[in-house]
DODOGU-116960 format. One record per atom (N, C-alpha, C): residue in three letters; x, y, z. Coordinates in steps of 0.2 Angstrom, whole numbers, padded with zeros to 4 digits, always signed. Layout:
N
ALAXYZ
...
END
This chain:
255
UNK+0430+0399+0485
UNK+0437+0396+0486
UNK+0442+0401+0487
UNK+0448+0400+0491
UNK+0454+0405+0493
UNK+0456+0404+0487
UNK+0461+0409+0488
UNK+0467+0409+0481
UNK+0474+0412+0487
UNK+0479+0409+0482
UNK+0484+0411+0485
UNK+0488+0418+0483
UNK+0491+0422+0486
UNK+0497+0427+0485
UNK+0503+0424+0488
UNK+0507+0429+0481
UNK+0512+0429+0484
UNK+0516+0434+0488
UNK+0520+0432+0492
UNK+0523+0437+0498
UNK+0529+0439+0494
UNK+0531+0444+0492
UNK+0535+0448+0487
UNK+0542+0448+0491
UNK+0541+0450+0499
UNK+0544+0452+0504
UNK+0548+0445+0506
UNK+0544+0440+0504
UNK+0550+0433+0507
UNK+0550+0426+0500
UNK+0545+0428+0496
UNK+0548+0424+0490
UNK+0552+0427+0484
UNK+0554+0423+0477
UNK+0561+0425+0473
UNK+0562+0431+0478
UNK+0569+0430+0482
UNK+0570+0434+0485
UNK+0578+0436+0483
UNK+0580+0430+0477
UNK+0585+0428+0473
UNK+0585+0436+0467
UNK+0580+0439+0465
UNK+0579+0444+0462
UNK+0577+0451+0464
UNK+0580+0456+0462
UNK+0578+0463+0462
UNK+0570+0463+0465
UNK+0567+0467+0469
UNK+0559+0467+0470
UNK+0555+0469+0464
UNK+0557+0473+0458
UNK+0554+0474+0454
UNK+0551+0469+0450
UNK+0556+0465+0451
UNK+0558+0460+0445
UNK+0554+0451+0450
UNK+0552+0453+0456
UNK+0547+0447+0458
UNK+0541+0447+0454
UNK+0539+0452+0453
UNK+0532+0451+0450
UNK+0531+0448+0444
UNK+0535+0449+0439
UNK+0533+0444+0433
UNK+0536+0436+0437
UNK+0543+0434+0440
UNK+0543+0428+0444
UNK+0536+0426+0447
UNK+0532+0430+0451
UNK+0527+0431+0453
UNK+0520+0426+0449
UNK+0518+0429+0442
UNK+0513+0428+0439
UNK+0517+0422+0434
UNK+0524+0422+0433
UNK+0525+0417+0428
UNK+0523+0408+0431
UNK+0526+0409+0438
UNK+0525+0404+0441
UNK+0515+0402+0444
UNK+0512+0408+0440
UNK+0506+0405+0440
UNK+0500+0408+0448
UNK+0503+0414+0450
UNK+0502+0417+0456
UNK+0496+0420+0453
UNK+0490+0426+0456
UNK+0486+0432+0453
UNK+0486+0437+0457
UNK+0489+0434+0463
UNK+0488+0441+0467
UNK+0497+0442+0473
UNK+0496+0449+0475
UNK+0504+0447+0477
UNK+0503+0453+0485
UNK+0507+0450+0488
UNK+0508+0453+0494
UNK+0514+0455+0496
UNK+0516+0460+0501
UNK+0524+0463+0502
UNK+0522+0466+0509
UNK+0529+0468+0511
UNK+0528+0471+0517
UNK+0526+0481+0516
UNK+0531+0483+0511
UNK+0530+0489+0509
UNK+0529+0494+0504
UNK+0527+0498+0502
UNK+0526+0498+0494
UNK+0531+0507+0494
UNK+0531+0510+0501
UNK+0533+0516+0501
UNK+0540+0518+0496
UNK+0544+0513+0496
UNK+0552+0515+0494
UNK+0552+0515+0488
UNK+0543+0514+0482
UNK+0544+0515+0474
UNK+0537+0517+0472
UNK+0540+0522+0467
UNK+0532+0527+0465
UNK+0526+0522+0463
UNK+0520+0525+0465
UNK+0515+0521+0462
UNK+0514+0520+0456
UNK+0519+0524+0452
UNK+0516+0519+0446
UNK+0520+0515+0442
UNK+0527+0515+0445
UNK+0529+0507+0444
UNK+0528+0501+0447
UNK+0525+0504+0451
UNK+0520+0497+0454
UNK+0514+0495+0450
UNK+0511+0500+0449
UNK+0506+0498+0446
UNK+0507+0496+0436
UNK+0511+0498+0435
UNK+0515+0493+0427
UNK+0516+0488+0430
UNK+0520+0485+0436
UNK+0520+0479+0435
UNK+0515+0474+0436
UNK+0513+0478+0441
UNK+0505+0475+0444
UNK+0501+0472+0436
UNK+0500+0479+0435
UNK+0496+0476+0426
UNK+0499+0473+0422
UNK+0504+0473+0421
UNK+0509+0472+0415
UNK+0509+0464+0417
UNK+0509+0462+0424
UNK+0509+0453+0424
UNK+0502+0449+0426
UNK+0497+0453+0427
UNK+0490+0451+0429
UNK+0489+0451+0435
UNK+0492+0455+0440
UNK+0493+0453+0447
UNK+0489+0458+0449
UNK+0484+0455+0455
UNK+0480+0461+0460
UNK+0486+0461+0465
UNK+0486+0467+0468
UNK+0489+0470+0475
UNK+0484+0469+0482
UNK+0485+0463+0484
UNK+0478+0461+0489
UNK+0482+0464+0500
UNK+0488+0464+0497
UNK+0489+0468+0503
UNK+0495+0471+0505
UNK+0495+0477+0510
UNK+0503+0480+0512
UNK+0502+0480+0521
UNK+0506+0484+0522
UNK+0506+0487+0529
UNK+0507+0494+0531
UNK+0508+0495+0537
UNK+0507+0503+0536
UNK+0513+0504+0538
UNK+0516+0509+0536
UNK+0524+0511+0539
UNK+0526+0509+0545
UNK+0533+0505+0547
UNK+0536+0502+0553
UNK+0539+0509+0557
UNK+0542+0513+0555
UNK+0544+0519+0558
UNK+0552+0517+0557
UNK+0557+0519+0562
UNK+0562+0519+0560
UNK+0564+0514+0563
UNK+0567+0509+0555
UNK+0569+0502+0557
UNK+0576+0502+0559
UNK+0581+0507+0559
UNK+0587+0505+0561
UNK+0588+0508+0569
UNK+0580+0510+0572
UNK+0578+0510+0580
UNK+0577+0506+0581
UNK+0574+0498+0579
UNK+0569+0495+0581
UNK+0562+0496+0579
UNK+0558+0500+0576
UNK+0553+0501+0577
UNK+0548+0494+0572
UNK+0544+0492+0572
UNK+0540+0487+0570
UNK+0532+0491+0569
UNK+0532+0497+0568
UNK+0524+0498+0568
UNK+0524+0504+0573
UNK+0519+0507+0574
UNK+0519+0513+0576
UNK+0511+0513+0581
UNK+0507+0511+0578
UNK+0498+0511+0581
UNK+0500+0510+0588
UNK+0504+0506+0591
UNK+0501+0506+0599
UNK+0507+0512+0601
UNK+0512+0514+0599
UNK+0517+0518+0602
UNK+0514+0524+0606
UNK+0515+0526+0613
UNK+0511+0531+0615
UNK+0519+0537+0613
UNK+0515+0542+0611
UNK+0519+0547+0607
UNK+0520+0548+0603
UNK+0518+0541+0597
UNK+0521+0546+0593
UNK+0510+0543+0589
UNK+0507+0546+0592
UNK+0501+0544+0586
UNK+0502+0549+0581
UNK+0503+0558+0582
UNK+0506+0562+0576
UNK+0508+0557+0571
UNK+0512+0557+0570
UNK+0516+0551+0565
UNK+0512+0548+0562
UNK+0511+0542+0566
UNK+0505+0537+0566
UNK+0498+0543+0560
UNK+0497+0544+0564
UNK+0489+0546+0560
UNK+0495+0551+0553
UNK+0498+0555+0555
UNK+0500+0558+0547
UNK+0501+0553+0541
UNK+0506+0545+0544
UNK+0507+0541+0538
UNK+0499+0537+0534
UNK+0496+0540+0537
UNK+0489+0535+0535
UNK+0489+0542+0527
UNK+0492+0545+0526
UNK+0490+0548+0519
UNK+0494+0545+0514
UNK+0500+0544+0516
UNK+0506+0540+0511
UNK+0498+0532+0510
UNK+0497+0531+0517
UNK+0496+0524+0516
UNK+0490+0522+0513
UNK+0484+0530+0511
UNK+0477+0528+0509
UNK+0478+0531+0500
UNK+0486+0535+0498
UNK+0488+0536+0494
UNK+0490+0529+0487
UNK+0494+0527+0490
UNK+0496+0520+0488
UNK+0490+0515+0486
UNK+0485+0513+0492
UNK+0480+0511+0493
UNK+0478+0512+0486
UNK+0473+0519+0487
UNK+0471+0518+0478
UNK+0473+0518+0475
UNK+0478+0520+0473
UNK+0483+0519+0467
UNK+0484+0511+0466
UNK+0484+0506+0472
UNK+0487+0500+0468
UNK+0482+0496+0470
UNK+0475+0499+0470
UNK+0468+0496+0472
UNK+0467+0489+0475
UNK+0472+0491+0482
UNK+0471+0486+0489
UNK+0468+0491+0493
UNK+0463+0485+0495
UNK+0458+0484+0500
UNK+0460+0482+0508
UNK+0465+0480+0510
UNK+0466+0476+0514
UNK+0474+0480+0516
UNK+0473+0483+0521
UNK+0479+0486+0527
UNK+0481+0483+0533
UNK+0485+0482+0534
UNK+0487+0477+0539
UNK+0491+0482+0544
UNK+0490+0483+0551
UNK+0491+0489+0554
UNK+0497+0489+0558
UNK+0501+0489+0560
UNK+0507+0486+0563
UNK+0507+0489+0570
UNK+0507+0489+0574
UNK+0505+0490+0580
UNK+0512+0493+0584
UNK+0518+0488+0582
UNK+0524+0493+0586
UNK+0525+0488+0593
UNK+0531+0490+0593
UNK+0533+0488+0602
UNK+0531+0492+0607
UNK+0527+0488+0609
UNK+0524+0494+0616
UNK+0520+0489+0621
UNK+0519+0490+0628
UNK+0516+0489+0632
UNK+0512+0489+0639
UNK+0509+0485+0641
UNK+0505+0492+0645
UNK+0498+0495+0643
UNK+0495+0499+0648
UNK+0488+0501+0647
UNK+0489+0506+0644
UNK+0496+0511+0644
UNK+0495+0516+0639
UNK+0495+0514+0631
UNK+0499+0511+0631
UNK+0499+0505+0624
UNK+0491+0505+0621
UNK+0489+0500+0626
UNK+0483+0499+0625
UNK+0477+0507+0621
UNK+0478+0509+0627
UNK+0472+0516+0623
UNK+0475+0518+0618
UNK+0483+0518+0615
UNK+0485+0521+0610
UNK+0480+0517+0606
UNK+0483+0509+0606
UNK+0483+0508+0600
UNK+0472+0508+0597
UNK+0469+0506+0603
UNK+0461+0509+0602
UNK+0462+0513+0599
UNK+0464+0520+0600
UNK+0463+0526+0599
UNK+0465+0526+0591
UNK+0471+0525+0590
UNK+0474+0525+0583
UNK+0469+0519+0579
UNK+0468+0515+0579
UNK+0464+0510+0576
UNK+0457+0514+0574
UNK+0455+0518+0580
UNK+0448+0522+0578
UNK+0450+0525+0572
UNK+0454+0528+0573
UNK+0456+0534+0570
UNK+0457+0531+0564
UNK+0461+0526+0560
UNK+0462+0522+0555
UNK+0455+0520+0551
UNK+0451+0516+0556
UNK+0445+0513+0552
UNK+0439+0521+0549
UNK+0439+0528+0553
UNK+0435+0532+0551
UNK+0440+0535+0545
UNK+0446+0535+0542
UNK+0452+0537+0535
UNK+0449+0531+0532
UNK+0449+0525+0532
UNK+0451+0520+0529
UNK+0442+0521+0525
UNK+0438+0522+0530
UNK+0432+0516+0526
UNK+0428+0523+0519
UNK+0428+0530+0519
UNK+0427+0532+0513
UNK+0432+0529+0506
UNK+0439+0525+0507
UNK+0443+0523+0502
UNK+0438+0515+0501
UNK+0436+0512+0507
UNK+0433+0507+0505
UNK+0437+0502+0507
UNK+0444+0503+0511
UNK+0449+0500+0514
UNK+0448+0496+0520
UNK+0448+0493+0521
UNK+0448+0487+0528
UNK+0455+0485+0531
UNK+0454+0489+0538
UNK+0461+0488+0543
UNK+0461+0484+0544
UNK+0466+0478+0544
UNK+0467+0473+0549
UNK+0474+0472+0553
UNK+0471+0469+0558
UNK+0475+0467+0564
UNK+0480+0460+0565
UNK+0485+0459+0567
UNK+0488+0453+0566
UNK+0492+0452+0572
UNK+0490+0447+0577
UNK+0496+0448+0583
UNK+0499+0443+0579
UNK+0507+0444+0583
UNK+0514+0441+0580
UNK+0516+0437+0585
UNK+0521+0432+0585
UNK+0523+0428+0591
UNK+0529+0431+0594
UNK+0528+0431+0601
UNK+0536+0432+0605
UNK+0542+0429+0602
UNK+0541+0424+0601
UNK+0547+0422+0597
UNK+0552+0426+0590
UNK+0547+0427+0588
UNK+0549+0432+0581
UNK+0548+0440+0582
UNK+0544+0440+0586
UNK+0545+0447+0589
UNK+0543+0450+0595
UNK+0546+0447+0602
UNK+0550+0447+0607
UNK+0544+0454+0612
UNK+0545+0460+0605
UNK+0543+0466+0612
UNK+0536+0470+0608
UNK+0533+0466+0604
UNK+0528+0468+0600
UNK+0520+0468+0602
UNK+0521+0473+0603
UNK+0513+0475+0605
UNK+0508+0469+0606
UNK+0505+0468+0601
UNK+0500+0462+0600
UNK+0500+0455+0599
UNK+0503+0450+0603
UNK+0503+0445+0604
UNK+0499+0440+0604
UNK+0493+0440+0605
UNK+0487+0436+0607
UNK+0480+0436+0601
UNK+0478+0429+0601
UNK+0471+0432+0596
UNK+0467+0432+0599
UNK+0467+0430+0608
UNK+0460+0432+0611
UNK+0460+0440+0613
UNK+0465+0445+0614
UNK+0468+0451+0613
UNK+0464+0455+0608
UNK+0465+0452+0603
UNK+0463+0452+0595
UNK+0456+0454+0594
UNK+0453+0448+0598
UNK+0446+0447+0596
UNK+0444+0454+0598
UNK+0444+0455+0607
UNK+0443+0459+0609
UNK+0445+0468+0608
UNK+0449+0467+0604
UNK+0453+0477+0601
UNK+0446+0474+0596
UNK+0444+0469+0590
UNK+0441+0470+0587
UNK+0434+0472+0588
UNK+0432+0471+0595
UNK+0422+0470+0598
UNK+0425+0476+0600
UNK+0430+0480+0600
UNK+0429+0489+0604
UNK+0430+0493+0598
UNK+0432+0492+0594
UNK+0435+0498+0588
UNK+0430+0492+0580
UNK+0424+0498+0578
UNK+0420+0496+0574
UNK+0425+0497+0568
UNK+0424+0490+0563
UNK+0427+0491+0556
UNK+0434+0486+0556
UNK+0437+0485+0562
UNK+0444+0482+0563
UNK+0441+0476+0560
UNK+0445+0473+0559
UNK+0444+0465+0557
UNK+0452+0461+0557
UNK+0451+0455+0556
UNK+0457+0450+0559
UNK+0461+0448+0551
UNK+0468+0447+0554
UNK+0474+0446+0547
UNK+0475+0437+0552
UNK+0474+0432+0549
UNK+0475+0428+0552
UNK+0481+0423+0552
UNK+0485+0425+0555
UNK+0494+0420+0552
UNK+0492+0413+0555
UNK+0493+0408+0551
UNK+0494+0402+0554
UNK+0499+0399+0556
UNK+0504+0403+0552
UNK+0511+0402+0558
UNK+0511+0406+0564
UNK+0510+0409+0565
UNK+0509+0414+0570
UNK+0503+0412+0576
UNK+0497+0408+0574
UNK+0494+0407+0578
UNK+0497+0399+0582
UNK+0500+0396+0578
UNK+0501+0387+0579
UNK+0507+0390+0585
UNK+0512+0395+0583
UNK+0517+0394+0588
UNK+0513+0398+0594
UNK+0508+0404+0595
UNK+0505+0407+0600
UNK+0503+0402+0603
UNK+0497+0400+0600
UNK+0492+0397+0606
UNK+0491+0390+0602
UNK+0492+0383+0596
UNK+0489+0380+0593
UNK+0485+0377+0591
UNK+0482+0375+0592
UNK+0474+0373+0590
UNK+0472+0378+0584
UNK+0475+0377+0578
UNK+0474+0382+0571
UNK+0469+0383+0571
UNK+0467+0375+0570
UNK+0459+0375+0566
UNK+0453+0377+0570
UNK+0453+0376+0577
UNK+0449+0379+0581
UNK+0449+0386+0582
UNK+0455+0388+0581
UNK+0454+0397+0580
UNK+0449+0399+0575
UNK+0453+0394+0569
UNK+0448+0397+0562
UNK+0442+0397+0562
UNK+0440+0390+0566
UNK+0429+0391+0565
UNK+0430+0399+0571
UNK+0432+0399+0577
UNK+0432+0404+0582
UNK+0430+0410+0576
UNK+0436+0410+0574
UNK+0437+0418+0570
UNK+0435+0419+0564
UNK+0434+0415+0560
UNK+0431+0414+0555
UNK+0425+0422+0552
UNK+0420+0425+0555
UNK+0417+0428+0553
UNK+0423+0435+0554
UNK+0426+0436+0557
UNK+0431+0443+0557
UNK+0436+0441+0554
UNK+0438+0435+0551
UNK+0444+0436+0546
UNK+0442+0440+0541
UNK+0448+0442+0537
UNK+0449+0444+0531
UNK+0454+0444+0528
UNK+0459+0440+0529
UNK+0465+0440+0527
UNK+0469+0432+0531
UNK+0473+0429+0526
UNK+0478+0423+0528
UNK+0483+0424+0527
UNK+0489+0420+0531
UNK+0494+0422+0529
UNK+0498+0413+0530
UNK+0501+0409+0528
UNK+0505+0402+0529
UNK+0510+0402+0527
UNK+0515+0398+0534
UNK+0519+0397+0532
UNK+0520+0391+0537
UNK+0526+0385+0537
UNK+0528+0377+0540
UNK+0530+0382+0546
UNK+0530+0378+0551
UNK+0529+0379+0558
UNK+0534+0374+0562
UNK+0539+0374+0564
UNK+0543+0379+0566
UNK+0548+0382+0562
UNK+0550+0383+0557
UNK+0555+0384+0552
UNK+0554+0390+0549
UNK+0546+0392+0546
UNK+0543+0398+0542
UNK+0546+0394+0535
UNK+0546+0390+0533
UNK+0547+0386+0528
UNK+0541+0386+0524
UNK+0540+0380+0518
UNK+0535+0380+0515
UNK+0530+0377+0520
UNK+0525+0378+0517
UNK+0520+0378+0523
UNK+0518+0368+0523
UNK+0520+0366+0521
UNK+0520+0356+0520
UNK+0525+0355+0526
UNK+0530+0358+0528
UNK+0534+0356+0531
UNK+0533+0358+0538
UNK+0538+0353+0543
UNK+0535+0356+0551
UNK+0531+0351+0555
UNK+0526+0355+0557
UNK+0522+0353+0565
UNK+0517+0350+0561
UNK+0513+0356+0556
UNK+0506+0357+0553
UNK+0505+0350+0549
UNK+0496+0349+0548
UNK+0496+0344+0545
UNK+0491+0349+0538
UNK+0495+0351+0535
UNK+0492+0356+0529
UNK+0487+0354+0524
UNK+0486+0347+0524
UNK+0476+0344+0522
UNK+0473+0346+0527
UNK+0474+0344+0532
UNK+0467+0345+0538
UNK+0466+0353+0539
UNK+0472+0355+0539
UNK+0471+0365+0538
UNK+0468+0368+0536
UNK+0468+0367+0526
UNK+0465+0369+0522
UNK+0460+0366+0520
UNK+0459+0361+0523
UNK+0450+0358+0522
UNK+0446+0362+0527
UNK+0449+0363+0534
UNK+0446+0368+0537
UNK+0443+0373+0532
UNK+0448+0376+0529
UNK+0445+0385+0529
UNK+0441+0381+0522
UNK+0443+0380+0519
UNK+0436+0378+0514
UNK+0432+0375+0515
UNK+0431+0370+0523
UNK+0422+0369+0526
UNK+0420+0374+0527
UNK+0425+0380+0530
UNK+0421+0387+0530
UNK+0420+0391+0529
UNK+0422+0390+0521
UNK+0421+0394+0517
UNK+0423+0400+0515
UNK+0430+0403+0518
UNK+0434+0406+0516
UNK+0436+0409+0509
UNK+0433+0415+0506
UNK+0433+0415+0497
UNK+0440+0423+0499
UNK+0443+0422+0503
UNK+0448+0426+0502
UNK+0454+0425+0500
UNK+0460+0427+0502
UNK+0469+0427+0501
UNK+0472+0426+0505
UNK+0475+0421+0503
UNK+0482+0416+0509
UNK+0488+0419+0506
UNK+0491+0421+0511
UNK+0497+0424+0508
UNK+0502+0419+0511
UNK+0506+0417+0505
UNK+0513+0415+0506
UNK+0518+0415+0508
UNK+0520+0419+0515
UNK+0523+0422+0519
UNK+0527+0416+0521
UNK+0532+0413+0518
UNK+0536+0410+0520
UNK+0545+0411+0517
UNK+0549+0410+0522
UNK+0555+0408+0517
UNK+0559+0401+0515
UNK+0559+0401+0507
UNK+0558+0395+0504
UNK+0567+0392+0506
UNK+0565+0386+0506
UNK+0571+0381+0510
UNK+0578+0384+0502
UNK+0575+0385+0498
UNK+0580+0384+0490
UNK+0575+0388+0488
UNK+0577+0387+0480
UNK+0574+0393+0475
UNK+0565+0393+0476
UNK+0563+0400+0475
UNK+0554+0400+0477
UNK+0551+0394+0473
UNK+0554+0394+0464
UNK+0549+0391+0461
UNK+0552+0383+0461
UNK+0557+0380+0466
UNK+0557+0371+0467
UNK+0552+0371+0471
UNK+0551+0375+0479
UNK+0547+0373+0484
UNK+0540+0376+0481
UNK+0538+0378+0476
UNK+0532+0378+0477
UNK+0527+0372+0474
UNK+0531+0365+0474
UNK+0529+0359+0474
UNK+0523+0359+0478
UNK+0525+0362+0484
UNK+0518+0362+0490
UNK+0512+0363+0487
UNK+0512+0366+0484
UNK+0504+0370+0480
UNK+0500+0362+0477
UNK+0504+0362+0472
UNK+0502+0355+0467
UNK+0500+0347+0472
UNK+0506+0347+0478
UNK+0503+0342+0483
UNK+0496+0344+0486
UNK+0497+0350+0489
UNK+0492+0351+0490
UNK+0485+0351+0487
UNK+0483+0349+0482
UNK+0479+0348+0477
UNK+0475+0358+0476
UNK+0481+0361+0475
UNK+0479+0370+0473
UNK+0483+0372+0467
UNK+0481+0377+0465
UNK+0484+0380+0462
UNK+0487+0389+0462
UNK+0490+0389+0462
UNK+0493+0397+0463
UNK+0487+0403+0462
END
């Protein structure tokens, strides 16, 4: 059976980052997601981590510089130095806060030279990653929320995944309903190269009950198919995190 995270980076958003995590575990969460872990020592992360029972099931790998625009680095032609140096902060962290799951940011870039970057970099990624026991995954993003960002497409997806051994799929449901829709037919598609979810209500990024989506039929999917991993939360809550997490309990789940 999935279990859910929390997205640290968009829920109590009302509080200090330090101070989500017990918000986090109070509300009934065991695992928790964010966008970054770099801006605080490992081991105040990992006090909190332990100190409220929470696993760390995932991060990202450095955006570069965000007051450039940067969004990820992987497909950027020029700067893979960078790119391949940050993989030490990011296999650092990793064990330190014993996540498994990397989520690779790809960047704004376009083009065939894009392309062999981000090949190239992703190689490079899965032979760092897999002596830690780490699994890179990939996630295209929509146009709409990010305009100039490399990977866009899950059939895209598929294919960077059949060329570069070890990659595997971050599956956004928001992200996929506004790309291409047909969710649930992605999910049988994809299903054996997932490793990770992410949900959020569709068009809004609201609780994920709200919107387009019909969120029984969704989640009945991935439990035909048997999904025993983590849906992360990634939504921002209309009001306080812990009102709208009524969804959970409609939903017949628990945190």
């Amino acid at each position: 059976m999935f279990r859910l995270a929390a997205n640290l980076s968009y829920l109590f958003g009302d509080a200090p980052f330090l101070e989500r995590f017990e918000r986090a575990a109070k509300a009934g969460f065991k695992g928790v997601e964010y966008f970054a872990p770099y801006d605080h020592d490992p081991a105040e992360l990992i006090a909190r981590l332990r100190g409220n029972g929470l696993e760390q099931v995932l991060f990202n790998t450095p955006i570069g510089n965000r007051g450039a625009g940067d969004s990820g680095l992987a497909a950027v032609p020029g700067r893979e130095a960078e790119f391949r140096a940050s993989l030490d902060d990011v296999l650092r962290y990793a064990d330190a806060l014993e996540c498994r799951r990397i989520h690779i940011m790809a960047g704004n870039a376009n083009g065939p030279q894009a392309r062999a970057t981000f090949l190239a970099n992703l190689e490079y990624a899965a032979r760092a990653f897999e002596p830690h026991g780490v699994t890179p995954l990939i996630e295209p993003l929509n146009r709409r929320d990010a305009p100039s960002y490399f990977l866009t497409d899950f059939g895209d997806a598929l294919d960077v995944i059949a060329a570069v051994g070890g990659i595997r799929l971050q599956f956004d449901i928001y992200h996929r309903q506004i790309i291409h829709g047909d969710v649930t037919a992605g999910l049988r598609e994809m299903m054996p190269v997932i490793r990770h979810m992410q949900i959020a209500g569709v068009p809004d990024r609201q609780e994920p009950d709200t919107g387009e989506l019909e969120l029984t039929h969704v989640l009945g999917t991935i439990r035909e198919l048997g999904y025993d991993g983590w849906i992360g939360c990634e939504y921002r809550p209309k009001g306080t995190t812990e009102e709208g997490l009524s969804w959970i309990r409609r939903a017949g789940l628990e945190p």
